[in-house]
VOPAGU-2260 file (C-alpha; in pm, 1 decimal, decimal comma):
REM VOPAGU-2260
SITE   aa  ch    i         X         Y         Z
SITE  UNK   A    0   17721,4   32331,5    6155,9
SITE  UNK   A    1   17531,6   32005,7    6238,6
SITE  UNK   A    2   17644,9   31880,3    5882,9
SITE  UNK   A    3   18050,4   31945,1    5971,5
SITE  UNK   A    4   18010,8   31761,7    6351,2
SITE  UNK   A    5   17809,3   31496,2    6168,2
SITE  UNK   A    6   18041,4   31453,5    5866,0
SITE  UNK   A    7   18322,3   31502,4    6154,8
SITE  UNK   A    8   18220,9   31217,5    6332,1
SITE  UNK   A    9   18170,0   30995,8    6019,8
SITE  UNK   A   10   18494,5   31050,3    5919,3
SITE  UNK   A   11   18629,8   30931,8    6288,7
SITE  UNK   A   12   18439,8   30643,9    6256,1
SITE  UNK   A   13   18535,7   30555,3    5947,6
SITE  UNK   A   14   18906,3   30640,1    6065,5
SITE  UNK   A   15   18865,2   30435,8    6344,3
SITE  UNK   A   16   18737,0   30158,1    6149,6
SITE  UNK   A   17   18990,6   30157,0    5907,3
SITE  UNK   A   18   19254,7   30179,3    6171,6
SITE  UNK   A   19   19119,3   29829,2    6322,2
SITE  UNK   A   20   19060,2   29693,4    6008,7
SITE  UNK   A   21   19458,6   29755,9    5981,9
SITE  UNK   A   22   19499,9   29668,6    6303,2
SITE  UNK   A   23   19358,4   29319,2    6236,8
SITE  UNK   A   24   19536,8   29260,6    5929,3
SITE  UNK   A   25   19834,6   29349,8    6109,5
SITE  UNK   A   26   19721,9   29083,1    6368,8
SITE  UNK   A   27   19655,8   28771,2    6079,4
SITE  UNK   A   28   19923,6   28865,9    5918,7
SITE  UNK   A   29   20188,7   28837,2    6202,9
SITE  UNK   A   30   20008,2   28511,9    6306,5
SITE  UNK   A   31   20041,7   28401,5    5943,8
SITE  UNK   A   32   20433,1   28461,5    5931,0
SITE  UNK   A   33   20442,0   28349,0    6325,5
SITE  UNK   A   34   20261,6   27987,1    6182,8
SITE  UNK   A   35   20497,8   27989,8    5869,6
SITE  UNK   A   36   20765,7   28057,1    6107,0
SITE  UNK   A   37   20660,5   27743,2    6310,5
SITE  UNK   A   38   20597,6   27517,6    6043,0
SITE  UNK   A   39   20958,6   27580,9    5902,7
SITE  UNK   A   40   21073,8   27504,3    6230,6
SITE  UNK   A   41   20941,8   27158,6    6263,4
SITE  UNK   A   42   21023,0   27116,9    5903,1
SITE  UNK   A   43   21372,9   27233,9    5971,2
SITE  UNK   A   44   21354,7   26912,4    6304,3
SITE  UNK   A   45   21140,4   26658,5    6103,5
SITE  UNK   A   46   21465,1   26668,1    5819,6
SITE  UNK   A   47   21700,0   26696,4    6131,3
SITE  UNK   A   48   21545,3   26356,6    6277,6
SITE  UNK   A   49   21519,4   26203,6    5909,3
SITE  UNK   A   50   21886,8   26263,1    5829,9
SITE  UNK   A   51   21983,0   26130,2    6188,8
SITE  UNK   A   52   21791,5   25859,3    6058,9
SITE  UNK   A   53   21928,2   25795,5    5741,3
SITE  UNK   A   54   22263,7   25829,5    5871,0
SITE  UNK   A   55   22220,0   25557,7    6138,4
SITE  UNK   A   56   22043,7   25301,6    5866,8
SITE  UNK   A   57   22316,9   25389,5    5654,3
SITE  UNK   A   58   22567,1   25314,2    5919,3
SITE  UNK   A   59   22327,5   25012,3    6108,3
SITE  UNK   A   60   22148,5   24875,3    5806,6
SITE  UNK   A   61   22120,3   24526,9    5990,2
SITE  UNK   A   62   22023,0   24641,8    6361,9
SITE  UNK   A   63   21735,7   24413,6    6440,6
SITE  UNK   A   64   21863,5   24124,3    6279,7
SITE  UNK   A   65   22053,8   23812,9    6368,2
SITE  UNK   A   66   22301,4   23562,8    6214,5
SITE  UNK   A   67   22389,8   23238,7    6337,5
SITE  UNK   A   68   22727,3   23110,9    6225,9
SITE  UNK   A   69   22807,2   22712,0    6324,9
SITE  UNK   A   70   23109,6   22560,0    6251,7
SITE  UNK   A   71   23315,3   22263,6    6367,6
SITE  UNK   A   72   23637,4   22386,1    6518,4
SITE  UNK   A   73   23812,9   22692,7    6667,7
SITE  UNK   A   74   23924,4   22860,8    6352,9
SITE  UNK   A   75   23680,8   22724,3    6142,0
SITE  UNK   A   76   23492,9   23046,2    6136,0
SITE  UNK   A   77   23808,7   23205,1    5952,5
SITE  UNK   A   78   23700,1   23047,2    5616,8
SITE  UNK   A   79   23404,9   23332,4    5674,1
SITE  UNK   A   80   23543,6   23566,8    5904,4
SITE  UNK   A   81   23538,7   23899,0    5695,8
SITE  UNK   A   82   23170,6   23894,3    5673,7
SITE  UNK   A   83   23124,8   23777,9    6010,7
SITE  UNK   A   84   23277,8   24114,6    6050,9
SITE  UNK   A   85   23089,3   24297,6    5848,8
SITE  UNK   A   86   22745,2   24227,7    5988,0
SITE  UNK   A   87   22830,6   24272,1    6337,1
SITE  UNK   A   88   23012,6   24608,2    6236,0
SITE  UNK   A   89   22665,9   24727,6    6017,5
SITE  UNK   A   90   22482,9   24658,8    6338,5
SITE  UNK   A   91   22350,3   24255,3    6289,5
SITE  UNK   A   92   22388,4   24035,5    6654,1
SITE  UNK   A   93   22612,6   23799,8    6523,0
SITE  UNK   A   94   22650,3   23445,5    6704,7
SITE  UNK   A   95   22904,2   23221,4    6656,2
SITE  UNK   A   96   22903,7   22870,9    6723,9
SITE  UNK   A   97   23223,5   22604,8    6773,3
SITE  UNK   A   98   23119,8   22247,3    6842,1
SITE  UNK   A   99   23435,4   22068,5    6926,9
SITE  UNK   A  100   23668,7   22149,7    7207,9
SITE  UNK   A  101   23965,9   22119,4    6950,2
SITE  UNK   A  102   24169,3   21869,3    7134,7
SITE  UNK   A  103   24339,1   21664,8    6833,4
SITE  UNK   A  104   24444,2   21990,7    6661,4
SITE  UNK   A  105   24817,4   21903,1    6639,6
SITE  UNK   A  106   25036,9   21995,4    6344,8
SITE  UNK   A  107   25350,3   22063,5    6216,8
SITE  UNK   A  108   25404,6   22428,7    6304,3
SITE  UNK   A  109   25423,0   22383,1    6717,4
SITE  UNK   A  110   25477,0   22132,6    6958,4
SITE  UNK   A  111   25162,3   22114,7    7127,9
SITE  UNK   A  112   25017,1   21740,3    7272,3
SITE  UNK   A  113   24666,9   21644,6    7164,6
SITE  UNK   A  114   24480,9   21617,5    7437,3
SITE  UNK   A  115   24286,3   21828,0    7728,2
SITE  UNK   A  116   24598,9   22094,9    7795,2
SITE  UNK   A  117   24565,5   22181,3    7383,1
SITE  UNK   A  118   24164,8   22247,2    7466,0
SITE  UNK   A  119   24234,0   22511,4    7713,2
SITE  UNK   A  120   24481,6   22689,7    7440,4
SITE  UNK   A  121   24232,3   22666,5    7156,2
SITE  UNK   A  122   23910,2   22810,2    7380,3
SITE  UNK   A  123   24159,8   23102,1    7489,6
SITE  UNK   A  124   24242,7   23126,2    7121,6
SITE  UNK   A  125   23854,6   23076,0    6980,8
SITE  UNK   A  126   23753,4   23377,9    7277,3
SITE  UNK   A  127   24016,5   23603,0    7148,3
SITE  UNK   A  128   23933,2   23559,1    6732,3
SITE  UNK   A  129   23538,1   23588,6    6848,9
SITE  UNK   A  130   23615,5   23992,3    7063,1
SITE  UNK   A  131   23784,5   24108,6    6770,8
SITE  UNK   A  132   23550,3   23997,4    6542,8
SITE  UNK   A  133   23297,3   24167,7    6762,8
SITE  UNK   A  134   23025,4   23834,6    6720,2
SITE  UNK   A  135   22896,1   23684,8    7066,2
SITE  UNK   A  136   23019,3   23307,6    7128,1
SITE  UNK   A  137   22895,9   22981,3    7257,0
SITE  UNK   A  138   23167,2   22721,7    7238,8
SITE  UNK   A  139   23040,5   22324,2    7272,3
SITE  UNK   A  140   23211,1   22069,2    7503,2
SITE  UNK   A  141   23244,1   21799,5    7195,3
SITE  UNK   A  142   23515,8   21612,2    7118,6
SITE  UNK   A  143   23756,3   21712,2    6829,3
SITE  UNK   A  144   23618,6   21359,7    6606,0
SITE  UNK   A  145   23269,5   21309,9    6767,2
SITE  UNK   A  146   23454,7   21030,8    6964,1
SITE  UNK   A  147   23429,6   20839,4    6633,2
SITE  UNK   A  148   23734,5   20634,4    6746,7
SITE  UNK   A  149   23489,4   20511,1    7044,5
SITE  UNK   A  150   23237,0   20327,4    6773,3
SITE  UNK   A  151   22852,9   20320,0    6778,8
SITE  UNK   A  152   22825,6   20324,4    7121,9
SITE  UNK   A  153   23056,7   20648,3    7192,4
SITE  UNK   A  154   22997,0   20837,5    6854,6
SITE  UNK   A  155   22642,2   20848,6    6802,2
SITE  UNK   A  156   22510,1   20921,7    7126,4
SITE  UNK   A  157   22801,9   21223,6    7111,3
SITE  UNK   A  158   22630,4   21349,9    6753,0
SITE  UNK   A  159   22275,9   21296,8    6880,9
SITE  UNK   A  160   22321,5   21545,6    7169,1
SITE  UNK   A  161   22539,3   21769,1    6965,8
SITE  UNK   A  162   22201,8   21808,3    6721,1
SITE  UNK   A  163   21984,8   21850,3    7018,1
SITE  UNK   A  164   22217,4   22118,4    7159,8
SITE  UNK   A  165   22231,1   22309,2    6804,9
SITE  UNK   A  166   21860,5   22263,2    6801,7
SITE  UNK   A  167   21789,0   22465,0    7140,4
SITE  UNK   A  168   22083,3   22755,4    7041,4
SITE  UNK   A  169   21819,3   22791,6    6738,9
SITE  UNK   A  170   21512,1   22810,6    6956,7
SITE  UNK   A  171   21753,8   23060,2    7206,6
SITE  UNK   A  172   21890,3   23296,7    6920,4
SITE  UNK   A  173   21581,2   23290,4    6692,4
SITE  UNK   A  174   21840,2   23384,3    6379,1
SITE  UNK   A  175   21657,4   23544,0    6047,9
SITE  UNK   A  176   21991,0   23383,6    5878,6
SITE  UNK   A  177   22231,1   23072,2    5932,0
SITE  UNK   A  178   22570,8   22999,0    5787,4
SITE  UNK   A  179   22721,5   22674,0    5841,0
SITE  UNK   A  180   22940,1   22413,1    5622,2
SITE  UNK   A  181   22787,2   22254,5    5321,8
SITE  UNK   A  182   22807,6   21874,9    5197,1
SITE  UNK   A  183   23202,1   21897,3    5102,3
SITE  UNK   A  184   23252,7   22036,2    5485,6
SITE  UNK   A  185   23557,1   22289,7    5230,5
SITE  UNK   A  186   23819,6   22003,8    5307,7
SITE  UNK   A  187   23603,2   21697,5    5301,4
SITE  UNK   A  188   23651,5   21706,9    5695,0
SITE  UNK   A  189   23411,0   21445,9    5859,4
SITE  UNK   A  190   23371,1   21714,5    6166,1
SITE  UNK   A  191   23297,6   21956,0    5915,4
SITE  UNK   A  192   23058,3   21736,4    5718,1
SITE  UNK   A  193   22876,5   21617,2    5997,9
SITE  UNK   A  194   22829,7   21955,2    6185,3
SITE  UNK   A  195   22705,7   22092,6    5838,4
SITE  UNK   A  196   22439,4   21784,1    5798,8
SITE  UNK   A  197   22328,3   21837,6    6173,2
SITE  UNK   A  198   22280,5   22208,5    6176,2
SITE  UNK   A  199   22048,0   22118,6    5838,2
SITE  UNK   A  200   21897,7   21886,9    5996,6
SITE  UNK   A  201   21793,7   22094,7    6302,4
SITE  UNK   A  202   21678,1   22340,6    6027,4
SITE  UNK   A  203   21472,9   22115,5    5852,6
SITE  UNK   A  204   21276,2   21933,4    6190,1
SITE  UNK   A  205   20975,5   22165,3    6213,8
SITE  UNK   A  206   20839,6   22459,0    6088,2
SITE  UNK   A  207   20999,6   22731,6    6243,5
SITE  UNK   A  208   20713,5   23009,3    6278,8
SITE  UNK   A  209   20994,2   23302,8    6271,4
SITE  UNK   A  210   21141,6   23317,1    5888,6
SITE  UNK   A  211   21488,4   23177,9    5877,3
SITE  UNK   A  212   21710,6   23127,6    5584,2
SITE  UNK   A  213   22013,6   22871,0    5584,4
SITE  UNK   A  214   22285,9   22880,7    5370,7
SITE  UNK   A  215   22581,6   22698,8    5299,3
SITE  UNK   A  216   22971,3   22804,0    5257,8
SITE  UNK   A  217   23075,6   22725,1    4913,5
SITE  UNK   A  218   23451,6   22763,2    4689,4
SITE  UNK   A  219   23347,8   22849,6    4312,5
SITE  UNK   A  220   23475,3   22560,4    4047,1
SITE  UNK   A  221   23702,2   22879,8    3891,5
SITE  UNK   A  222   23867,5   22936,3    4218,6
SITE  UNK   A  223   23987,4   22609,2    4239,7
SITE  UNK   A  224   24332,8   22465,1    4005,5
SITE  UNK   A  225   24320,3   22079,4    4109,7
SITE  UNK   A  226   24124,6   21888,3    3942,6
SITE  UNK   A  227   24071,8   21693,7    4268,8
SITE  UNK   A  228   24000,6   21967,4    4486,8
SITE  UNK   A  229   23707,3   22051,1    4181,8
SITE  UNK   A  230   23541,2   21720,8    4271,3
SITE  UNK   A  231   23633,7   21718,1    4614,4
SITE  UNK   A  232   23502,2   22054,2    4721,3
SITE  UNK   A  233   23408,0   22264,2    4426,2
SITE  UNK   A  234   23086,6   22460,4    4310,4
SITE  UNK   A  235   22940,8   22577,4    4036,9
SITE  UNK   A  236   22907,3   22922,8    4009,0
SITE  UNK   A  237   22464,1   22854,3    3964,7
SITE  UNK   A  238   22453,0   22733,2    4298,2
SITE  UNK   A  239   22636,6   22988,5    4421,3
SITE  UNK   A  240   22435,7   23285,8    4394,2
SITE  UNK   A  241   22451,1   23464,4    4750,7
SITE  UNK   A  242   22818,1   23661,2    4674,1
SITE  UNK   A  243   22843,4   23887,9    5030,9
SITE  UNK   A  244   23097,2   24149,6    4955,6
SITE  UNK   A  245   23290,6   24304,6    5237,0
SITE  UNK   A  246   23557,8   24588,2    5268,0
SITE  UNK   A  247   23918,0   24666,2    5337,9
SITE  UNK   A  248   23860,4   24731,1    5728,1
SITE  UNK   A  249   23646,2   24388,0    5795,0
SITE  UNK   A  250   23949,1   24136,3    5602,1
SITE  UNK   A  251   24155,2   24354,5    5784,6
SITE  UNK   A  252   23998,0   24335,7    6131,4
SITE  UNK   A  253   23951,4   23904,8    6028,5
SITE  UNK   A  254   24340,3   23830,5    5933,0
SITE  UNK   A  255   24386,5   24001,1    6321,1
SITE  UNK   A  256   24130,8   23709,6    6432,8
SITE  UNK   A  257   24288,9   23441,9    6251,1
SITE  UNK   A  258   24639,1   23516,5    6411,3
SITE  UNK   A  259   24444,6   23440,7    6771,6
SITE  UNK   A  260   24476,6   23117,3    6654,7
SITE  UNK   A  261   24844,6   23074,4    6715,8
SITE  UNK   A  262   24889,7   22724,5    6801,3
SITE  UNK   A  263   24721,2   22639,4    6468,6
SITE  UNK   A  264   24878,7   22814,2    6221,7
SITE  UNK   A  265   25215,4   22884,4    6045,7
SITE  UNK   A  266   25390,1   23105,7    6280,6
SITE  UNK   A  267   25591,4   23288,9    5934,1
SITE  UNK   A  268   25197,2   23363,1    5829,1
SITE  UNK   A  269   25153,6   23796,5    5832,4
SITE  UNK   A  270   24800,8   23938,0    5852,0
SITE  UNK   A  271   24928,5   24052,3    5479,3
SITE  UNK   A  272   24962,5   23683,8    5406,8
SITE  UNK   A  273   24597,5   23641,0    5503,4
SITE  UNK   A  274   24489,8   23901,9    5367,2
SITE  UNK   A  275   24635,3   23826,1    4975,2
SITE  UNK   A  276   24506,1   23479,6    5028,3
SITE  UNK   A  277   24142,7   23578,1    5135,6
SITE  UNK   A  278   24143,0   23835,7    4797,6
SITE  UNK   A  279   24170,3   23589,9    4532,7
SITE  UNK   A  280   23815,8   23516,4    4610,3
SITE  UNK   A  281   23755,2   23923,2    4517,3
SITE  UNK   A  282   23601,0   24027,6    4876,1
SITE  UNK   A  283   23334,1   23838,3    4846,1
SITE  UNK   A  284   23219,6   23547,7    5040,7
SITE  UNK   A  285   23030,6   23280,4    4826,1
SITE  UNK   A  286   22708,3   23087,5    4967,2
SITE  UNK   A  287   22441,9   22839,3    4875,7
SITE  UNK   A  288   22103,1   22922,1    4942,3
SITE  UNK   A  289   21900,6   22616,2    5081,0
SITE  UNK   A  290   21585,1   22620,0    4897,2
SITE  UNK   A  291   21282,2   22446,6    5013,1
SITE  UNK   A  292   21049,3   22261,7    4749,8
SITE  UNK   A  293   20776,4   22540,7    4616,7
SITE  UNK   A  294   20513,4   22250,9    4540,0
SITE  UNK   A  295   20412,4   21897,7    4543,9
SITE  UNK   A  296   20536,0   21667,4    4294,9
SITE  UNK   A  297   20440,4   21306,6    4217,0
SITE  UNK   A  298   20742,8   21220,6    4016,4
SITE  UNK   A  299   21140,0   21278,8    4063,6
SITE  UNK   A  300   21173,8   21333,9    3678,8
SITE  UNK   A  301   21011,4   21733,8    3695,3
């Protein structure tokens, strides 16, 4: 009798243990699946968040950086407009620079007067080409010439401040790149030149403590069928070695900038026009690198 109460109780013990024993495995192994559960979940966000990201590099690949672009005239900037594009529409702050006001640009297309009426036409023009291209501008107060006609006295005091001026825009924008004209200015133009020399200058007066690369518009030798234009403004294709590609929608969106600039150019032109022209080159803009000395050298023959 004792025996079967004893062995009775036992077995409710054991029962009882058992059933906790469950109990508790039931317990660790909902918290188990509830902690899987949860670490799928932020799995499942983290890939959410990396895809967002990937998808907005992909889109943005140049957000954070800057480009400075410095050219003579109002319309100069068409000779690289399509990559101007580009960068601002991948997410780069894109400034543009125009140093003269544009006032001698007569030609044979319209009637328009040299003088200070034309420079209020060609800043209207230079604003609209700069909002489509989606770039921010700063447009210079300098004379179409550099007042070269004035002599010493009116010239170079004009092309001193113009380098001091290009110097602080630098300093302002802090650019990780700079595009500007090279030694052949791409028609020989002495604006062109001269804006080119002073914008490498300004590059090369210190030691700028935030990297910064410069680089020069070039034409490739191949591109080129006079044999004057070769000597006059060619490259060969080994100096030439920064080839920016850029798509359909940027030449598009840079033939519509190049028609704001009405009072320069052939009123018969079509965006098409532009657009054929601009592809001979094969989408691709071609620049020089400017490329500082590794070492020291005591002799000009290494």
């Amino acid at each position: 009798m004792v025996y079967h109460v004893l062995s009775g109780q036992a077995k409710d013990l054991f029962q009882s243990l058992e059933t906790g024993r469950n109990q508790k495995t039931s317990i660790m192994q909902k918290h188990q699946l509830s902690t899987i559960q949860m670490l799928r979940q932020r799995l499942y966000v983290l890939l959410v968040i990396l895809l967002a990201g990937t998808s907005s590099w992909a889109q943005n690949p140049y957000e954070g950086k800057t480009l400075l672009a410095v050219f003579a005239h109002p319309d100069d900037e068409s000779t690289i407009s399509p990559i101007l594009a580009k960068y601002a529409r991948e997410g780069a702050k894109v400034h543009l620079v125009v140093v003269t006001d544009g006032r001698y640009g007569t030609n044979d297309f319209h009637d328009h007067k040299a003088g200070d009426e034309l420079v209020v036409t060609r800043r209207e023009e230079m604003r609209c080409a700069a909002e489509l291209l989606g770039v921010e501008l700063t447009h210079l107060n300098f004379h179409d010439q550099l007042k070269a006609s004035e002599g010493y006295d009116g010239h170079v005091p004009h092309a001193r401040e113009m380098v001091k001026q290009l110097s602080d825009i630098v300093e302002k924008t802090k650019p990780d790149a700079i595009i500007t004209w090279g030694p052949d200015g791409g028609s020989t133009h002495m604006d062109h030149r001269l804006v080119g020399a002073s914008v490498t200058q300004v590059y090369l007066s210190k030691d700028w403590q935030r990297p910064m690369s410069l680089y020069f518009y070039g034409t490739p030798l191949n591109n080129i069928d006079d044999a004057d234009g070769k000597v006059l403004r060619g490259q060969a294709s080994k100096y030439l070695r920064t080839k920016v590609s850029y798509t359909d929608e940027d030449l598009e969106m840079a033939a519509k900038s190049y028609r704001c600039h009405y009072s320069q150019i052939d009123p018969m032109l079509t965006e098409a026009d532009f657009m054929d022209r601009k592809s001979k080159n094969g989408k691709f803009v071609y620049l020089r690198k400017f490329e500082a000395p590794k070492s020291d050298s005591d002799s000009v023959f290494e």
